[in-house]
Structure formats: C-alpha cells, structure tokens
C-alpha positions as CSV (number, residue, x, y, z in Angstrom):
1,X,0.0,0.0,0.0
2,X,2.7,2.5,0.9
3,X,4.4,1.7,-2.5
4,X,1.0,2.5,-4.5
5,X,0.9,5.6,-2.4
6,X,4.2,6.6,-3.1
7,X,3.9,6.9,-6.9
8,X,0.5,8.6,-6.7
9,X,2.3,11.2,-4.3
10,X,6.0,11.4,-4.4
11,X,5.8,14.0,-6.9
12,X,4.4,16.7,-4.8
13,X,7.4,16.8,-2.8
14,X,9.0,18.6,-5.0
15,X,6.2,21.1,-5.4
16,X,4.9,24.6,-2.9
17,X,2.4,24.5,-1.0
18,X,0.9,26.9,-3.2
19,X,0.9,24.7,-6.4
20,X,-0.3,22.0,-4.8
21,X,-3.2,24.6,-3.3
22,X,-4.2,26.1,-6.4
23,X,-3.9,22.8,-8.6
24,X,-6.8,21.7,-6.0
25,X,-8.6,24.8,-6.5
26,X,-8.5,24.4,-10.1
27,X,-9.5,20.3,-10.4
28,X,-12.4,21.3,-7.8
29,X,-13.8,24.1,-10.4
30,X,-12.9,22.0,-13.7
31,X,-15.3,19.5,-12.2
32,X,-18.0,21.5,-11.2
33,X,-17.8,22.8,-15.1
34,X,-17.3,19.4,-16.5
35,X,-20.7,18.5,-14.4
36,X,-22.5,21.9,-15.3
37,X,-21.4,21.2,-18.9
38,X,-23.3,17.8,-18.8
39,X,-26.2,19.1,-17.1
40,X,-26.6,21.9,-20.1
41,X,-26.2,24.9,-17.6
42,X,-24.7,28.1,-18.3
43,X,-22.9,27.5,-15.3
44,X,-20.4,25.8,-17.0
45,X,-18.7,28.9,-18.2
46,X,-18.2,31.3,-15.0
47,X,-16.7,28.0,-12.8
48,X,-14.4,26.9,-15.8
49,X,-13.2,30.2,-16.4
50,X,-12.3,30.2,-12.3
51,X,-10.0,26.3,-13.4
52,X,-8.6,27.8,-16.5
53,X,-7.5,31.2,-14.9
54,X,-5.5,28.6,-12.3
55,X,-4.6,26.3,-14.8
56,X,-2.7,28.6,-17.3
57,X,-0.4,29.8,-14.3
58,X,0.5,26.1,-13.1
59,X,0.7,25.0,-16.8
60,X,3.5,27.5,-17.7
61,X,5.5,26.8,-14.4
62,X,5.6,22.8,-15.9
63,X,6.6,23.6,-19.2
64,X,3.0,22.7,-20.8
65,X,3.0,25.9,-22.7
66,X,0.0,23.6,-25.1
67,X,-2.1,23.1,-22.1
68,X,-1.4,26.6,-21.0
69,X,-2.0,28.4,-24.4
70,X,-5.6,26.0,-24.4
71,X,-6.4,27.6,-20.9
72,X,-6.0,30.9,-22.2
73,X,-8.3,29.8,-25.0
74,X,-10.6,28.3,-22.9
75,X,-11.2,31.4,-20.6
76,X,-11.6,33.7,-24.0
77,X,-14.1,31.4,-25.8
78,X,-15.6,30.8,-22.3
79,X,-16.7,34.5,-22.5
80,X,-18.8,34.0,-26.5
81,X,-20.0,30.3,-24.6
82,X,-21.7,32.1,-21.8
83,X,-23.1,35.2,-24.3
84,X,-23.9,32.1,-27.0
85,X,-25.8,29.9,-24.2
86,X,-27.4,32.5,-22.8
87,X,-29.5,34.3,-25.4
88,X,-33.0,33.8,-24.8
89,X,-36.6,35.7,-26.6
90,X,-39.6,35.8,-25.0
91,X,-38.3,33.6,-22.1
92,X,-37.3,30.7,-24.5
93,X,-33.8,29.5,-25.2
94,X,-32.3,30.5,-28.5
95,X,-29.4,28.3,-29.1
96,X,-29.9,25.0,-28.1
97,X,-28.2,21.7,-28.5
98,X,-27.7,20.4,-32.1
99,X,-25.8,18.2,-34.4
100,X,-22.9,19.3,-36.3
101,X,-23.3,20.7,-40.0
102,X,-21.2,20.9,-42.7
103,X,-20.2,24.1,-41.9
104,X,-19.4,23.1,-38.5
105,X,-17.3,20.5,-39.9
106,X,-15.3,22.9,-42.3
107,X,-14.7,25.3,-39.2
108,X,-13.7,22.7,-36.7
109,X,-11.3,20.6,-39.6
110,X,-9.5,24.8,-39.8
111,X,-9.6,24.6,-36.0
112,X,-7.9,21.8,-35.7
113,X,-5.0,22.1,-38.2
114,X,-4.2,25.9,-36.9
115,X,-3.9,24.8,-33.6
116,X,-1.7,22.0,-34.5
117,X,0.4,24.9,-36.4
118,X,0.5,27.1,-33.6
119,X,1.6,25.3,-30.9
120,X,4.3,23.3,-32.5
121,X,5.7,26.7,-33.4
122,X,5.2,28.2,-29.8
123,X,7.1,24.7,-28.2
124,X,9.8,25.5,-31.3
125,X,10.0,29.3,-30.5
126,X,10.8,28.2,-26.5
127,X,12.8,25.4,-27.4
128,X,10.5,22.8,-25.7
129,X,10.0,20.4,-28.6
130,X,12.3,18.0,-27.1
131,X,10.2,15.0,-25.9
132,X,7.0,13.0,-27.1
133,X,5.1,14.3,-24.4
134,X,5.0,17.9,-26.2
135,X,3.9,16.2,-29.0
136,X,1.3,14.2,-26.9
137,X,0.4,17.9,-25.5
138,X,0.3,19.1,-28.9
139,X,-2.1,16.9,-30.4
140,X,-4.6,17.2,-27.3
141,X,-4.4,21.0,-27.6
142,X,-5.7,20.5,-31.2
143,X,-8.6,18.4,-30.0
144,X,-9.3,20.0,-27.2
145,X,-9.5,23.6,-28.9
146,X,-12.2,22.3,-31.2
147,X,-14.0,20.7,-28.3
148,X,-14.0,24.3,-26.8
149,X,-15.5,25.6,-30.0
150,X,-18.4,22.7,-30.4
151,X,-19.2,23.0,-26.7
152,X,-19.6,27.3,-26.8
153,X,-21.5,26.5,-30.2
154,X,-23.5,23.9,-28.3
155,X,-22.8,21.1,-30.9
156,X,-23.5,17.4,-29.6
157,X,-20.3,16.2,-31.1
158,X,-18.7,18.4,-28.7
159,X,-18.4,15.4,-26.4
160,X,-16.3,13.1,-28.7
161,X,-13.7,15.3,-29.1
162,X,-13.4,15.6,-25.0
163,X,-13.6,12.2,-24.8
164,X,-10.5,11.5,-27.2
165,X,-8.2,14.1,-25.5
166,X,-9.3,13.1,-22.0
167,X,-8.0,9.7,-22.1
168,X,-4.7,11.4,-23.9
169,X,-4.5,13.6,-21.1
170,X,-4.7,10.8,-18.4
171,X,-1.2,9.1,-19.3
172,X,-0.1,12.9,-19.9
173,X,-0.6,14.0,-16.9
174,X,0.7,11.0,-15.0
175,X,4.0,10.6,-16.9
176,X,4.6,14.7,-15.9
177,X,3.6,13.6,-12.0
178,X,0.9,15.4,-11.4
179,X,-1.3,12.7,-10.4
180,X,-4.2,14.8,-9.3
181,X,-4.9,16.5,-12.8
182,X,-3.8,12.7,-14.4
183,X,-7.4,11.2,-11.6
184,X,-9.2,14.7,-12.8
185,X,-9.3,14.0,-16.5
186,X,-10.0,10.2,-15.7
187,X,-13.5,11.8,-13.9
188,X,-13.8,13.7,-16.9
189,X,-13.9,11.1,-19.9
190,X,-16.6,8.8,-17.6
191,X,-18.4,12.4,-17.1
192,X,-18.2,13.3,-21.1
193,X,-19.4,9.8,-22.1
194,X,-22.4,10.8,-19.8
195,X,-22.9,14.2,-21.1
196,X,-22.9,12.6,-24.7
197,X,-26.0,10.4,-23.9
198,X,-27.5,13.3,-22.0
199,X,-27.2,15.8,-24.6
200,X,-28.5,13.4,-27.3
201,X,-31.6,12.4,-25.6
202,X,-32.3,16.4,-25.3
203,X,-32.0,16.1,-29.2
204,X,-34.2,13.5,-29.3
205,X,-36.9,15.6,-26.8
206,X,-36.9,18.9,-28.6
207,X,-37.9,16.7,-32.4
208,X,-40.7,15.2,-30.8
C-alpha cells in the first residue's frame, strides 16, 4: 500500500504548497464545469473560467505551454459560450443543443490544423520540442481547442472530441507527476461519455 501511495504522491514533494493549493482549486472548479457542462447549464462557463484562470499559471511553471495556451483559450471562448448559451426571446432559449453541419465540420477541420500549427511553433520558439510528451500535448491542444468551439457553439459532437483528448491527457498527466490532474481527467472522460447520452436524448426531446 505505501508503495502504490508513493507513486500517486511522491511527486508533490517537490512542489509549494501553493501549487499543490491552487492545482486543487483548479481540479475542484474544472469539475464542477465538467458537471455543469453535462447538465446543459450556463454554469459551465463562469466556474471553468475560475479552473482555466489557475490552470494557465500552473501549466507555464511545468513547461506545458499547449495546455497553458488551451487555458487561455478556454477562458476567452468561455466569455462567446456564456453570451452564446445565454441568449434567450420571450423567455425561451435560442441556441440549443444540435448536431454538427457541414459548416461546423469545415470550421472545426480549420480549428484543428491551426492549432496543430501554432503550438508546434510556440514549443519550437521556447525550445521545448524536445520529448513525445509535447507532442502528446500538442495533439490534445488541437482536440481540445475544437472541443471548446463545439461546446460554446453547443454542438452534440462536442463530447467526442473531449472524450479522445481526456484519455490522452490521463497518461499525460501521470508521466509529468501530477497525479491529481492525471485522476481529474480520468473523472472527466466517464463524465463526457455521460454528457454525450445526456445531450443526445435532449436532441431526441426537442424533435418530438
């Protein structure tokens, strides 16, 4: 038992108290999002927005400038999500859950290939393209900045595309040491398969 305990928590000897505080803070918000995101409340913006503000300081002080660049992206588009979801005439919701179109597809293909772009420049430009694990971090920052986009725009797919760069992230996350964030985005791929079912059977509601 002290042996399984060890590798879940050796790592945070080497980290502050503050780190350890804050990284926390920021699991205990990204879940209440994650959860808020699933049950189709606005809420999901204002508490991820609290995670991501956390997040992109702890990400740039471990050297995951992909994570910490999606952070930043998170908290902007976080901003047009809660505007997006919120819209409402005559008491009645105006943007509500639906499934992908083509143009959808065409925006999120974009998406996906500038963010690739970007941020294997940015690890290039700081001289941290040294290790499959920024290319791991690479790759989920692609997927997860056109999950961002699907979920503001309220697209069902939204889900897959967390799904696929959860389970990346959990390895990720692990293999860097910080076992907390590795457990957090473990919660959130069993969460997002949820949401997926949720979010489809509102689909299937609102055509009846």
């Amino acid at each position: 038992m002290d042996e399984i305990l060890d590798i879940f928590f050796s790592p945070y000897k080497e980290y502050s108290f503050l780190n350890i505080f804050l990284e926390s803070i920021g699991i205990f918000f990204g879940f209440l999002s994650v959860w808020f995101s699933k049950q189709n409340n606005v809420l999901v913006y204002p508490t991820g927005m609290i995670s991501t503000s956390i997040f992109v300081y702890l990400l740039y002080s471990w050297d995951l400038i992909g994570d910490m660049l999606i952070n930043g992206y998170y908290f902007i588009i976080s901003m047009y999500g809660w505007f997006y979801w919120s819209q409402t005439k005559n008491g009645e919701t105006l943007n509500k859950i639906a499934i992908m179109n083509k143009s959808d597809k065409i925006t999120v293909i974009i998406l996906f290939i500038f963010a690739l772009i970007f941020v294997f420049y940015i690890y290039i430009l700081f001289d941290k393209l040294n290790s499959i694990i920024a290319i791991v971090d690479t790759i989920t920052t692609a997927i997860f900045f056109s999950a961002m986009w699907l979920m503001a725009k309220r697209k069902l797919e939204n889900w897959i595309f967390w799904i696929i760069g959860d389970i990346l992230s959990i390895p990720l996350y692990f293999y860097k040491g910080l076992v907390l964030t590795s457990f957090q985005y473990l919660v959130f791929t069993l969460i997002a398969v949820v949401g997926y079912y949720s979010w489809e059977k509102d689909i299937i509601y609102e055509k009846k």
